[in-house]
C-alpha positions as CSV (number, residue, x, y, z in Angstrom):
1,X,-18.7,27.7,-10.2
2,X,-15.7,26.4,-8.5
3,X,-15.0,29.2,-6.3
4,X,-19.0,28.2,-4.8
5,X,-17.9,24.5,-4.4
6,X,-15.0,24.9,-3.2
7,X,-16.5,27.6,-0.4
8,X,-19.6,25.1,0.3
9,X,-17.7,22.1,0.9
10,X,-15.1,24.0,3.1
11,X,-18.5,25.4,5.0
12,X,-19.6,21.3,5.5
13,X,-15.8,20.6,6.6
14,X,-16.2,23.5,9.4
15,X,-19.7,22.4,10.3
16,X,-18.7,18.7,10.4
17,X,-15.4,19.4,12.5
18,X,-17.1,20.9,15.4
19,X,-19.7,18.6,15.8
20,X,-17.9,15.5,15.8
21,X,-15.2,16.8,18.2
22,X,-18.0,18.1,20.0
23,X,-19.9,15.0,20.1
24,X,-17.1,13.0,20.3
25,X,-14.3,14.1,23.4
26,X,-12.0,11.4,22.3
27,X,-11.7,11.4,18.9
28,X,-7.8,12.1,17.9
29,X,-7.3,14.6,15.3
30,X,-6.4,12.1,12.8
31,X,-9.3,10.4,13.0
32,X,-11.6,13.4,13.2
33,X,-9.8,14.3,9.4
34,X,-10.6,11.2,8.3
35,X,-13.7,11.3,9.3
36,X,-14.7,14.4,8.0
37,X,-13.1,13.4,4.6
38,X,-15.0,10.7,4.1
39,X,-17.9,12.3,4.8
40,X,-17.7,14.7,2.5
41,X,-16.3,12.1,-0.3
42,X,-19.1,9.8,0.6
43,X,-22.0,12.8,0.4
44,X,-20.4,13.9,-3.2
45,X,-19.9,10.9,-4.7
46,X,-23.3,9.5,-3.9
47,X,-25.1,12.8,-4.8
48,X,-23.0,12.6,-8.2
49,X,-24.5,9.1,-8.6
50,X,-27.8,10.6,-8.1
51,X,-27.9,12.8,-10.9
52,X,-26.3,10.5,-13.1
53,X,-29.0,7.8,-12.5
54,X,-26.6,5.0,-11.0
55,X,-28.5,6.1,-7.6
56,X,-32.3,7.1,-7.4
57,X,-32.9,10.4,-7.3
58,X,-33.3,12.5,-3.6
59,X,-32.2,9.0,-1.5
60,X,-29.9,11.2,0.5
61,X,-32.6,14.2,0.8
62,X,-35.1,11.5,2.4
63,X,-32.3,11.3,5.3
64,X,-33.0,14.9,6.3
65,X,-36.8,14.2,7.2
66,X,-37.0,13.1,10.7
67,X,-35.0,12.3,13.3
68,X,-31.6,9.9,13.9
69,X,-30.6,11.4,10.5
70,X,-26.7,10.4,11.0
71,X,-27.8,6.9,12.0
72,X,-29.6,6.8,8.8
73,X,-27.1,8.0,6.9
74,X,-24.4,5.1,7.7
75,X,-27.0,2.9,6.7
76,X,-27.0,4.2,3.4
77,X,-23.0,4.3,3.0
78,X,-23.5,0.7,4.5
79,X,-26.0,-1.0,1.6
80,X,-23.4,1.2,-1.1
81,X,-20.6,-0.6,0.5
82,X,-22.5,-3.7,-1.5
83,X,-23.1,-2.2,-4.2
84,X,-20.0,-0.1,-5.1
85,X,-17.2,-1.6,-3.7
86,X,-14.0,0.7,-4.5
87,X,-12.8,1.2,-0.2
88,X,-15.1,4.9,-0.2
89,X,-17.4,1.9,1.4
90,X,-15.2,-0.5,3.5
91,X,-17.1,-1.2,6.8
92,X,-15.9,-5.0,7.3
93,X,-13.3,-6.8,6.6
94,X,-12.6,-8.4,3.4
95,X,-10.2,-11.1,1.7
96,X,-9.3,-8.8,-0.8
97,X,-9.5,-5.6,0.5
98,X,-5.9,-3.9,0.4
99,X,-6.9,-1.5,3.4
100,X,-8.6,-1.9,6.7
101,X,-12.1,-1.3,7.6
102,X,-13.8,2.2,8.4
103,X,-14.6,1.4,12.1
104,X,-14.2,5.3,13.0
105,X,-17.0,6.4,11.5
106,X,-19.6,4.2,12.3
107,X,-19.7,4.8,15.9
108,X,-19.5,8.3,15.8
109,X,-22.4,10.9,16.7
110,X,-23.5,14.1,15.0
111,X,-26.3,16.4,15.3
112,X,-29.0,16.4,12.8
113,X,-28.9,19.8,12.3
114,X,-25.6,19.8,10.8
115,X,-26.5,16.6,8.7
116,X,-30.0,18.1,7.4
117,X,-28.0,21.8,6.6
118,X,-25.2,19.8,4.6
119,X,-27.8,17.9,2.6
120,X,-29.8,20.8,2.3
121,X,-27.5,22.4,0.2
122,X,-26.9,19.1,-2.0
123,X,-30.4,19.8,-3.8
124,X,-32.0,22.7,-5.4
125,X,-32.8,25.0,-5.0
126,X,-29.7,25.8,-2.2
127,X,-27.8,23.9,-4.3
128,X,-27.5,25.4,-8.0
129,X,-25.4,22.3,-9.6
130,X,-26.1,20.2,-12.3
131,X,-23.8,16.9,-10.7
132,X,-24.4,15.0,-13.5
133,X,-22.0,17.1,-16.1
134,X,-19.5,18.0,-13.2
135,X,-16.8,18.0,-14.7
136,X,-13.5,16.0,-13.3
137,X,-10.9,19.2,-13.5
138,X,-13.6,21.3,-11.7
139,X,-13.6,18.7,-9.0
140,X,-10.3,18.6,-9.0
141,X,-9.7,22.1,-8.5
142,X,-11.8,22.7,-6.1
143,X,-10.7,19.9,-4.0
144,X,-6.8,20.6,-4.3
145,X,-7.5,23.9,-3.0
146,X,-9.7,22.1,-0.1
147,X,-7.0,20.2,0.6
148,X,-5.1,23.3,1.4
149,X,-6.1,23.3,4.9
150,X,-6.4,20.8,7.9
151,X,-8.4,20.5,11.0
152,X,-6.9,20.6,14.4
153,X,-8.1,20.2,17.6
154,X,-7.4,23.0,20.7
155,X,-7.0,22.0,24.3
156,X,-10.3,21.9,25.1
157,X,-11.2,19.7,22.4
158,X,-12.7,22.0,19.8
159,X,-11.7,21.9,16.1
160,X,-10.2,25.1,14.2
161,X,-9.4,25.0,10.3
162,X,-5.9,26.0,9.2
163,X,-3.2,26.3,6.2
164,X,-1.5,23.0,6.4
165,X,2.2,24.5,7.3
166,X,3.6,23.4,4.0
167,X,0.7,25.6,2.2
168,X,1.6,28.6,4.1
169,X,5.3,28.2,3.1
170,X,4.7,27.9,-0.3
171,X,2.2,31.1,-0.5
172,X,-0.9,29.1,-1.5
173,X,-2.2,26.1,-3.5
174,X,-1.1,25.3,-6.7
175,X,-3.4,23.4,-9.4
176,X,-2.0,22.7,-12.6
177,X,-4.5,23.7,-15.5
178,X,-6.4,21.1,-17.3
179,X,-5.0,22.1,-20.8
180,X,-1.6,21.7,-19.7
181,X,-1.9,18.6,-18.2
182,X,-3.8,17.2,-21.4
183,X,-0.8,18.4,-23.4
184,X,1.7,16.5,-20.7
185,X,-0.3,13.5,-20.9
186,X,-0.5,13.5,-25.1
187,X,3.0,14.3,-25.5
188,X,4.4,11.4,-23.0
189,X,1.1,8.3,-22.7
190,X,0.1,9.4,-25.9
191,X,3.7,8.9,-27.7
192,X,4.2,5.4,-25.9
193,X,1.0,3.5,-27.1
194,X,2.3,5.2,-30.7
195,X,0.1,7.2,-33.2
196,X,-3.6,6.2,-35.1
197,X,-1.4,4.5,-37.6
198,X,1.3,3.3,-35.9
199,X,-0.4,1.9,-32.3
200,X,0.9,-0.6,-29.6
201,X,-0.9,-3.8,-29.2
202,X,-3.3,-3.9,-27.1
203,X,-1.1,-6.4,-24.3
204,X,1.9,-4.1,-24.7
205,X,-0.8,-1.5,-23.4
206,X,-2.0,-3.5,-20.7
207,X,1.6,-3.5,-19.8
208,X,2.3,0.2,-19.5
209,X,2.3,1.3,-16.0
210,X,1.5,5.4,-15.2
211,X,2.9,6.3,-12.1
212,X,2.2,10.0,-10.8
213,X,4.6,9.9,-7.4
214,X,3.2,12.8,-6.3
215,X,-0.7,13.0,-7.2
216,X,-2.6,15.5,-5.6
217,X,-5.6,15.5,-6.0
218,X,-5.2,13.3,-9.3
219,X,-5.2,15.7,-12.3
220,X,-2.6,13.6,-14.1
221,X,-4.2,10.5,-13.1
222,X,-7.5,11.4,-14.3
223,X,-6.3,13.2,-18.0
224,X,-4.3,9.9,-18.0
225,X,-6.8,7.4,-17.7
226,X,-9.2,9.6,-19.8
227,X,-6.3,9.4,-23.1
228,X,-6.3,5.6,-22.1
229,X,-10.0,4.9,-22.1
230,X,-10.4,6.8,-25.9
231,X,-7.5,5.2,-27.1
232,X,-8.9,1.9,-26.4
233,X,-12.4,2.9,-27.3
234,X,-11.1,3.7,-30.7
235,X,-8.9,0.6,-30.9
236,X,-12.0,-1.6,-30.6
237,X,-14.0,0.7,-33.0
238,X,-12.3,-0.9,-35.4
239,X,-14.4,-4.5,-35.3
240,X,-17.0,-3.1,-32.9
241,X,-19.0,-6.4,-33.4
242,X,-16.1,-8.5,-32.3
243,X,-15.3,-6.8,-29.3
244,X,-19.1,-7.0,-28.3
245,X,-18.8,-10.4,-28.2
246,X,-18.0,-13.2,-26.1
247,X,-17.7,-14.0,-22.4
248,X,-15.7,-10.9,-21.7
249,X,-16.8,-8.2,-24.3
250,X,-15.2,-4.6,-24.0
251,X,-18.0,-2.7,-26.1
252,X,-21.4,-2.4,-26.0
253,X,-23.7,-0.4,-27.7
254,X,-25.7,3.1,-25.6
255,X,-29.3,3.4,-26.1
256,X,-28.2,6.5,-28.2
257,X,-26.2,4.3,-30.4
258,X,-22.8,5.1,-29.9
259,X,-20.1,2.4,-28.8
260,X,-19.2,2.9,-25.5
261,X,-16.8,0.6,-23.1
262,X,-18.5,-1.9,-20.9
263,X,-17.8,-1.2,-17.2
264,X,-15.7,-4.1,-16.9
265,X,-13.2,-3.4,-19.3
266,X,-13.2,0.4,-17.7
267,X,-12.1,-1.0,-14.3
268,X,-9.3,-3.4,-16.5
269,X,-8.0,-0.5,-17.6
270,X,-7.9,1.5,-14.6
271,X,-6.8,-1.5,-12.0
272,X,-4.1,-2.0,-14.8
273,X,-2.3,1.3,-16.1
274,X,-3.1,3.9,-13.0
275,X,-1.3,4.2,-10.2
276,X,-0.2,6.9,-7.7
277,X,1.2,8.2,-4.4
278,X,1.1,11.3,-1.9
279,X,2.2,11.6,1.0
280,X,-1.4,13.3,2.1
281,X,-4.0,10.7,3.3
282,X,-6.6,13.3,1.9
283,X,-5.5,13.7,-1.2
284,X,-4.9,9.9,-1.9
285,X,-8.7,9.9,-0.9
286,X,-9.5,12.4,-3.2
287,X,-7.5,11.0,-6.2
288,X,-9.8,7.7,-5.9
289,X,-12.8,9.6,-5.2
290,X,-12.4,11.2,-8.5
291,X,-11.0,8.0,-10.8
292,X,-13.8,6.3,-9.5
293,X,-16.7,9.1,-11.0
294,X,-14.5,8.7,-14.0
295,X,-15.1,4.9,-14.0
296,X,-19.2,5.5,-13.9
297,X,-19.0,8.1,-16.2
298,X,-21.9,7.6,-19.0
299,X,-22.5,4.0,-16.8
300,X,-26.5,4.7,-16.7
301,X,-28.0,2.7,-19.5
302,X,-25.3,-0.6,-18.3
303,X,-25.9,-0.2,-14.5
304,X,-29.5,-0.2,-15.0
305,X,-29.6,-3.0,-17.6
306,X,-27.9,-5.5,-14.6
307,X,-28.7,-6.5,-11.1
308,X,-25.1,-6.5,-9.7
309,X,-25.8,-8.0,-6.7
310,X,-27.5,-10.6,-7.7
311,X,-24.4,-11.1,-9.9
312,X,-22.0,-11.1,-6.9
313,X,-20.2,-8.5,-8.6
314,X,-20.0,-4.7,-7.7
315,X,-19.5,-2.5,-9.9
316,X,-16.2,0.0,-8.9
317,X,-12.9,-1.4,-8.3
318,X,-10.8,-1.2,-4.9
319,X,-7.8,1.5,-5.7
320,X,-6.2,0.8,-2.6
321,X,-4.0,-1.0,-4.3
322,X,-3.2,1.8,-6.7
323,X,-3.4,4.6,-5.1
324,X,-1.3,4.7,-2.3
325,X,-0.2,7.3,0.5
326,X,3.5,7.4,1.1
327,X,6.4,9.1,0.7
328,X,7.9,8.5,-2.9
329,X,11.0,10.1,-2.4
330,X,12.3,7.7,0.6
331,X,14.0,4.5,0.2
332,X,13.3,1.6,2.5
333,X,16.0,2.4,4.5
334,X,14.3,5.2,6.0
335,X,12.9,3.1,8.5
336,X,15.8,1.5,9.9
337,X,15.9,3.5,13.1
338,X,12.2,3.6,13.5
339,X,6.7,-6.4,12.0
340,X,5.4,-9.8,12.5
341,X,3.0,-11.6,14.4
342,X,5.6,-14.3,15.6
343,X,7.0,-12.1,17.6
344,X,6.4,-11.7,21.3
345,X,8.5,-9.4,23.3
346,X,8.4,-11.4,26.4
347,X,11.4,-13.8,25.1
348,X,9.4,-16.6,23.8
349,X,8.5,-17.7,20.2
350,X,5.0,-18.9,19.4
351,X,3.7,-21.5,17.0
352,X,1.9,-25.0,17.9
353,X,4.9,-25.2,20.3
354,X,6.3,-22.7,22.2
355,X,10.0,-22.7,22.9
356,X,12.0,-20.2,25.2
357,X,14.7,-18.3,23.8
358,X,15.9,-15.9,26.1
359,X,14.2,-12.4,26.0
360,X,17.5,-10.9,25.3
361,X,18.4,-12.8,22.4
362,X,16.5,-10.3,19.7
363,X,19.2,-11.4,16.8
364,X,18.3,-15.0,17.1
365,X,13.9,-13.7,17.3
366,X,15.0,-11.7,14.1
367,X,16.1,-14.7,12.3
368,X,12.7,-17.4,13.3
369,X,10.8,-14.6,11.5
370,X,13.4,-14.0,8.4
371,X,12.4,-15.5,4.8
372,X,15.4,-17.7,5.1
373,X,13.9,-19.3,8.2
374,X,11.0,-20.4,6.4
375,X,12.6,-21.3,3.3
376,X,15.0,-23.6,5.2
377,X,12.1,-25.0,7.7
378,X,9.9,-25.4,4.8
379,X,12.5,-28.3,3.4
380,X,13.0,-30.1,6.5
381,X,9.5,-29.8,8.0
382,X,6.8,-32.2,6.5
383,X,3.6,-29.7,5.5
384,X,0.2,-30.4,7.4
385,X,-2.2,-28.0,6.1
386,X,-2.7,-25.0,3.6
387,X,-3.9,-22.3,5.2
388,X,-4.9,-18.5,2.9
389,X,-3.0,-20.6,-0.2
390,X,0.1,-21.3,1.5
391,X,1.5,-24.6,3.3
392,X,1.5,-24.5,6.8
393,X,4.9,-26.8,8.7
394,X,4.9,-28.2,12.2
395,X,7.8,-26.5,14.0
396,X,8.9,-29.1,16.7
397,X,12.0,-29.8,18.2
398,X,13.3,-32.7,15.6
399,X,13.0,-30.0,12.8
400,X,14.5,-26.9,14.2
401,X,17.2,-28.6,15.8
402,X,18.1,-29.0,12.4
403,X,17.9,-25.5,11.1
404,X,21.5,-24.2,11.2
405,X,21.8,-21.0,13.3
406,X,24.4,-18.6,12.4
407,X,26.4,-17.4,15.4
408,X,27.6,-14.2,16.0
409,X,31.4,-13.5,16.5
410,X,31.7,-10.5,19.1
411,X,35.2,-10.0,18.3
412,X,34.5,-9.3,15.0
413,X,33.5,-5.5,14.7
414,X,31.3,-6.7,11.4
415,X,29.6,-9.2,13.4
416,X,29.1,-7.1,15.8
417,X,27.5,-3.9,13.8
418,X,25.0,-6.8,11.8
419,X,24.6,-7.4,15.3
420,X,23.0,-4.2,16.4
421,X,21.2,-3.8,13.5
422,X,19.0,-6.8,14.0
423,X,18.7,-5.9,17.1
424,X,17.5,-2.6,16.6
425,X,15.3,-4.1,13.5
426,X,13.5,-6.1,15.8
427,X,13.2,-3.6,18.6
428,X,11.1,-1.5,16.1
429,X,8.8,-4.3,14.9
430,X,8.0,-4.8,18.3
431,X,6.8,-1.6,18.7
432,X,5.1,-1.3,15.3
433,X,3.4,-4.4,16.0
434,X,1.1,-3.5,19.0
435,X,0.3,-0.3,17.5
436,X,-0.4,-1.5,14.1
437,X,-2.9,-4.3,16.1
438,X,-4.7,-1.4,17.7
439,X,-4.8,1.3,15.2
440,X,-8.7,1.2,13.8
441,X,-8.0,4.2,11.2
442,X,-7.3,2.7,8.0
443,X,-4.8,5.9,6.5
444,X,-2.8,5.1,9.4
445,X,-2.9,0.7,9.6
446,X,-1.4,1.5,6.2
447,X,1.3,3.7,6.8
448,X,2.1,1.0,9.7
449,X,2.1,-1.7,7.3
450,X,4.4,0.0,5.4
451,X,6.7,0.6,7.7
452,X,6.1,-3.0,9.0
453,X,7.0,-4.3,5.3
454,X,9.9,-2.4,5.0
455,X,11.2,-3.3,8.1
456,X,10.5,-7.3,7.4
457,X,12.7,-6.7,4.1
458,X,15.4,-5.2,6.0
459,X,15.7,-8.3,8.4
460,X,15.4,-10.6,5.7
461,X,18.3,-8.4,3.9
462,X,19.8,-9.0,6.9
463,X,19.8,-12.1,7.2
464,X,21.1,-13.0,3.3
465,X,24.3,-10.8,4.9
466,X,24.8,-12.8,7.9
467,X,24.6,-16.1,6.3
468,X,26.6,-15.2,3.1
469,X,23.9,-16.0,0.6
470,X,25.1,-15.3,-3.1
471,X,22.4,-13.2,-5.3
472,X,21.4,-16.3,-7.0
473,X,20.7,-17.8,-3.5
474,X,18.7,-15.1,-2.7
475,X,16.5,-15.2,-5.8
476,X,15.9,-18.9,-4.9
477,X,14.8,-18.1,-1.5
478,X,12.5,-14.9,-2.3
479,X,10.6,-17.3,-5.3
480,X,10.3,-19.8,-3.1
């Protein structure tokens, strides 16, 4: 069965390619394997939903009659973007969305031959699967060996599929089986929240923190968050009628009979104890795709029972947050030869006042956008509005004169090495800046963000050096 998928959805990911680089003449490579990623994710996961009854039956397959399909289509990712939440369906911008918007993918064109042959082969009887009993490690599977390859674009602006170069130096794909990572996950998880006689409470639970630095296409994740789910199923099991109660229950009861966990404490759970890292955008992608069918696993009976949009509520998580890509193995410090929207490269420094400080003078730009600037500015200043939570301070002249500037010594080789680095720090933020600014794929705004974060830390390190500041000091300035 897995060796079908897996050749279907690497069929679709062919099909796809060439018609949006096609279509599209200026769509960069990275963006036409995102696109095609989330294509595919968005197709399976709501075809899943389908025939698990969290999404009526053949809504895709009525896309394929007519005309415009592709159009159609992004109106249905659109209205599940309400319902579902979880960043498979970001299309605006959001106050608590940890990633950008998908603005790629809207405004792309694609035949509607290759969007009828790919939903085609969704439903029988071209398709022979049962999507409902799918079962996670299958998906798995078939997507880490999926992953295997990439899409790159010739001269001429057509798409071929390769072995990413890292595959082909390795000899193939790799996917851990499912009973060995079971026997991982019971022999380290299981041994922390202790045995049936002997568990953790449930807050020192909430506590634990599983980190899988290099996740794939989630097969630890998933096992792990499976073990955690039954061991907090069984945990309630014993009071069932007092965990069904009140204003946040965990339990309720299937129309079958048997105690289940309420969507709400699934996501608790998950948002809580699961989180990852790969350095491959499409496998980050894939790790949420599939911790997120876990989530609405045996979710029928509640999802029907309760109109979540009328509730405001929808009902998968955002694993942004969680699942990150990155490279684990890096420290900050990778970026130092390699942020900040106070920053203007034409010498001048911006805020209800502008004041001129010598385009040349990078050190002292470094500095107006440090941590310390704004602790010390924030007790001389007098506040005049809260803006996103935080107070905002009117920088004119009679409060940063009295900000004291730390000058450097050129005859001191120290000074003069802190020197260069802030200047070079701030060199590179102004380059990351612009770019971050214009960069509309999401997998990409947040690699720059990291790099944009961990460049803002290194200033503010930076900083603490120049000025002398004690540990103690700094702790007072970073809780401030």
């Amino acid at each position: 069965m897995d060796a079908a998928f897996l050749a279907e959805i690497e069929r679709w990911r062919d099909l796809l390619a060439r018609n949006f680089a096609l279509r599209n003449p200026s769509l960069s490579v990275r963006d036409l394997n995102f696109a095609v990623q989330k294509t595919i994710d968005r197709l399976v996961f709501l075809r899943i939903c389908e025939d698990r009854g969290t999404e009526d039956y053949a809504r895709l397959l009525a896309v394929s009659n007519g005309a415009n399909c592709y159009a159609r289509l992004i109106e249905i990712f659109r209205r599940a973007d309400e319902r579902y939440n979880s960043g498979l369906f970001h299309f605006s911008n959001e106050k608590h969305q940890a990633e950008g918007p998908d603005t790629i993918t809207l405004e792309l064109l694609l035949d509607d031959r290759a969007v009828k042959d790919i939903i085609g082969h969704l439903y029988y009887p071209e398709s022979p699967y049962e999507f409902s009993v799918l079962p996670a490690d299958i998906l798995g599977s078939v997507y880490e060996r999926f992953l295997g390859k990439t899409i790159r674009l010739t001269d001429g602006h057509q798409a071929k599929i390769e072995e990413k170069p890292e595959v082909r130096k390795a000899g193939g794909v790799y996917y851990t089986p499912a009973y060995i990572v079971a026997h991982i996950v019971r022999n380290t998880l299981g041994r922390l929240l202790g045995g049936p006689d002997h568990p953790i409470s449930l807050a020192a639970a909430a506590k634990l923190k599983v980190a899988d630095i290099a996740c794939g296409s989630g097969s630890f994740l998933i096992q792990a968050y499976q073990f955690l789910l039954d061991w907090h199923r069984d945990r309630y099991l014993a009071d069932p009628e007092k965990f069904r109660k009140g204003k946040n229950p965990t339990l309720y009861p299937s129309r079958g009979g048997e105690w289940r966990l309420t969507s709400a404490e699934k996501k608790r759970i998950l948002l809580a104890n699961i989180h990852g890292v790969d350095i491959d955008a499409s496998a980050v992608e894939v790790t949420k795709l599939s911790l997120l069918l876990k989530v609405l696993e045996g979710e029928t009976d509640q999802i029907q029972q309760r109109d979540f949009l009328t509730e405001r509520q929808r009902i998968l998580p955002d694993l942004a947050a969680n699942i990150r890509c990155g490279n684990s193995l890096i420290g900050p410090d990778f970026y130092d030869h390699t942020q900040m929207d106070l920053l203007d490269d034409g010498g001048t420094y911006i805020a209800n006042t502008a004041y001129a400080i010598g385009s040349a003078d990078k050190c002292l730009l470094g500095f107006l956008n440090s941590r310390l600037f704004w602790f010390l500015i924030s007790h001389i200043s007098i506040p005049f509005g809260v803006r996103a939570g935080e107070f905002r301070y009117r920088l004119i002249y009679q409060y940063m004169a009295k900000v004291p500037i730390r000058p450097i010594d050129f005859s001191s080789p120290s000074d003069v090495a802190r020197h260069g680095r802030m200047v070079g720090l701030v060199e590179r933020m102004l380059e990351l800046v612009p770019k971050r600014r214009a960069e509309k794929n999401p997998q990409t705004g947040a690699q720059l963000d990291a790099q944009i974060a961990a460049t803002d830390r290194q200033i503010d390190r930076l900083v603490y050096e120049l000025y002398g500041l004690t540990d103690e000091e700094v702790r007072r300035v970073e809780g401030a």
